[in-house]
C-alpha positions as CSV (number, residue, x, y, z in Angstrom):
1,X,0.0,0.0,0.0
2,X,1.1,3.2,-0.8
3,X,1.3,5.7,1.9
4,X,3.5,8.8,0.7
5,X,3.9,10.5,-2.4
6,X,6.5,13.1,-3.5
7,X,5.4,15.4,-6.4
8,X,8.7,16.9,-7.6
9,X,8.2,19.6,-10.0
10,X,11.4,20.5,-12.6
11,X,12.1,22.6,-14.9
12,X,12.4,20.9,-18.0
13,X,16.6,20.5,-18.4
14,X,16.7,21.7,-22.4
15,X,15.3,24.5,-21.2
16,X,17.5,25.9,-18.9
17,X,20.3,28.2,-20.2
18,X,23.4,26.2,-19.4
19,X,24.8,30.0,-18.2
20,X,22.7,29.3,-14.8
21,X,24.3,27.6,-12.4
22,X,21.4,25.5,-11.6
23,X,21.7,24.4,-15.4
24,X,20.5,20.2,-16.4
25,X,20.0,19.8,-12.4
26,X,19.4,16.0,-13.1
27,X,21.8,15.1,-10.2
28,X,19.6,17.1,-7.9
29,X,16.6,15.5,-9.2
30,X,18.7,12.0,-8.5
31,X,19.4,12.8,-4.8
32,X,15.6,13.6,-3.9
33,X,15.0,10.6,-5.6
34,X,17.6,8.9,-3.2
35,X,16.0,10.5,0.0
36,X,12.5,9.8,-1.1
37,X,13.0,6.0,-1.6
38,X,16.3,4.8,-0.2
39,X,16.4,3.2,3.8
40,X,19.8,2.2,5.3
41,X,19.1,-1.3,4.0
42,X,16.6,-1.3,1.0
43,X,14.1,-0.1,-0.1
44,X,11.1,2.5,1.5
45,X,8.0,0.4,-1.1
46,X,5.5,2.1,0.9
47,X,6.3,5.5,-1.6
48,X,5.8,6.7,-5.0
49,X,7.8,9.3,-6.5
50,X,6.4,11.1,-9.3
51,X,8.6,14.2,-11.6
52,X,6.5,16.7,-13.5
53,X,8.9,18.4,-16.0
54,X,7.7,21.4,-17.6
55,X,7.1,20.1,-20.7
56,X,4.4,18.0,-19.6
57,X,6.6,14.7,-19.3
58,X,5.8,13.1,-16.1
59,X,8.1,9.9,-14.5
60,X,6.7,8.2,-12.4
61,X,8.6,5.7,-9.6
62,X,7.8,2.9,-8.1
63,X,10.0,1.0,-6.1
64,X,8.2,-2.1,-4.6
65,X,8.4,-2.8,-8.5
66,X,12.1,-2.1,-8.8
67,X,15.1,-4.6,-10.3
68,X,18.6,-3.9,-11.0
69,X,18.3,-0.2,-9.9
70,X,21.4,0.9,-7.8
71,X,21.4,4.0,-5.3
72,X,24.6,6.5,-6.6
73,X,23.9,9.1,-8.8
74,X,25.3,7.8,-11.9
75,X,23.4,4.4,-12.3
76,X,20.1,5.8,-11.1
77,X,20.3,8.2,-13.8
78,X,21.9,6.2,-16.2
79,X,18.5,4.0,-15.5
80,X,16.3,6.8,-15.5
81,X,17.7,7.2,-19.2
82,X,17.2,3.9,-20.4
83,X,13.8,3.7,-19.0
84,X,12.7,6.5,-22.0
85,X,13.8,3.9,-24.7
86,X,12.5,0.1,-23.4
87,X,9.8,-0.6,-20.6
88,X,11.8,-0.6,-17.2
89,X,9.6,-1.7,-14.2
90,X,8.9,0.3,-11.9
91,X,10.0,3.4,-14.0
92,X,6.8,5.1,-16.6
93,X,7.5,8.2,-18.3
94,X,4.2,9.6,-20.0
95,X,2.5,13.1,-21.1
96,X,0.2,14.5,-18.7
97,X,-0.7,18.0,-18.3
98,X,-0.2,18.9,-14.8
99,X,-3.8,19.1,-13.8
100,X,-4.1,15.6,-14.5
101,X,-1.2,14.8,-12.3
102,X,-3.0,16.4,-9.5
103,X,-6.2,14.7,-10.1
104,X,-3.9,11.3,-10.0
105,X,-2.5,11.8,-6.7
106,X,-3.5,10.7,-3.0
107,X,-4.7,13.2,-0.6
108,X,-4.2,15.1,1.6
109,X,-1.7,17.3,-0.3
110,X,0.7,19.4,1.0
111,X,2.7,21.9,-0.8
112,X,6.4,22.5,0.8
113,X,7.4,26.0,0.6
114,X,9.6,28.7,2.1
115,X,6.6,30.7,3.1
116,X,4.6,28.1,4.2
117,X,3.2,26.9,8.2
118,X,5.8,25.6,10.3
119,X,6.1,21.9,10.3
120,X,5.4,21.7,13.8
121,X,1.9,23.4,14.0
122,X,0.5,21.7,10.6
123,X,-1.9,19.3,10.3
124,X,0.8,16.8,8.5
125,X,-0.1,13.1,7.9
126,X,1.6,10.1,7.9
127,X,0.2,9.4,4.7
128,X,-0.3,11.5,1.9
129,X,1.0,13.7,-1.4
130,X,4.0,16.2,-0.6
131,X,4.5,18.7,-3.9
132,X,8.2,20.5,-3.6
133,X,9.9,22.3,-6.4
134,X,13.4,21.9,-8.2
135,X,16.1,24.4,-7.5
136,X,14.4,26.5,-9.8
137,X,10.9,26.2,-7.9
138,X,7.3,25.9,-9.2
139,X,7.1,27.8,-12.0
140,X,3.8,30.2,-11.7
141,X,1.9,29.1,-14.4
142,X,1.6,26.1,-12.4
143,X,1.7,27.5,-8.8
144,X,-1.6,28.9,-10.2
145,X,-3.2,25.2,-9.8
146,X,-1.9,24.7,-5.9
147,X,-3.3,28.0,-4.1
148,X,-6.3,25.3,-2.5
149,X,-3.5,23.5,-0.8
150,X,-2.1,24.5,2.5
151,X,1.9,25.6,2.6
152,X,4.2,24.1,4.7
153,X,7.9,24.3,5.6
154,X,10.6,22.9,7.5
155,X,12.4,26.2,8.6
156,X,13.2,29.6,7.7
157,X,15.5,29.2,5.3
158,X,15.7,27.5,1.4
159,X,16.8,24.1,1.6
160,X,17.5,21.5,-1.0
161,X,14.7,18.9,-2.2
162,X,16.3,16.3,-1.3
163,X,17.2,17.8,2.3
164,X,13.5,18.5,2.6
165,X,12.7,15.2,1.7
166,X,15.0,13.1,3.9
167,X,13.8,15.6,7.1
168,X,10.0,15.2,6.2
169,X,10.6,11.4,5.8
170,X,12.0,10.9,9.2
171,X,9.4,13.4,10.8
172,X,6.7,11.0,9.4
173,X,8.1,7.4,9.8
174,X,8.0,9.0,13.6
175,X,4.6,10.0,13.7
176,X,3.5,6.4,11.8
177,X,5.3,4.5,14.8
């Protein structure tokens, strides 16, 4: 049974100007992945992990369904690559417009973001769909279809993804105990 999903939105990487130093971040993309799905020992199957690039392409992950894939950088990727040319399970990448993602996800849903409600005094549940932006955010044309959802964060300052990720993890796997 799935009990958490994590809704990473991403600038699509061809469109990034490779001036920017957050240009193709695919290896920050990699390490969320990492801290959404990865325990000490294996694997968290209880998750989902779904990327909505800007260009409508959505991957979707999911690990109870997983062979082969390793956790560095390099071979998730690598895999992640491969999975666009031959059926990989576990691994779907399809065209969805983003409202349709949001339609396909479990509530509640909580958007993570700078300015959101402290952690602590949310309404936060073990289970549900957790929406965080890449390092360039949520681009506004699509922050226009999340104002319904209530904004949480972990502190006061930016933090990576992936750092958000592995800290709301632990919060919750405390909580479900």
């Amino acid at each position: 049974m799935v009990e958490r999903t994590f809704l990473l939105v991403w600038h699509t990487p061809s469109l990034i100007k490779p001036r920017q130093p957050t240009f193709n971040r695919m290896d920050s993309l990699a390490r969320s992945i990492q801290q959404a799905v990865w325990l000490s020992h294996g694997l968290r199957e209880d998750v989902i992990v779904k990327a909505y690039f800007t260009d409508g392409v959505l991957l979707t992950l999911t690990p109870r369904d997983w062979r082969g894939v390793h956790v560095d950088e390099r071979s998730l990727l690598g895999q992640l690559n491969s999975a666009r040319e031959k059926r990989t399970p576990g691994i779907r990448y399809e065209e969805r417009s983003f409202r349709e993602v949001l339609e396909g996800v479990q509530p509640p849903i909580f958007l993570l973001e700078e300015d959101g409600q402290p952690l602590e005094e949310s309404m936060l549940t073990h289970s549900g769909t957790f929406i965080l932006g890449g390092p360039l955010g949520i681009p506004e044309d699509l922050g226009s279809f999340l104002k319904e959802y209530p904004r949480v964060r972990v502190g006061r300052k930016a933090y990576l993804a992936s750092s958000v990720i592995a800290h709301l993890n632990i919060l919750l796997d405390e909580q479900g105990e």
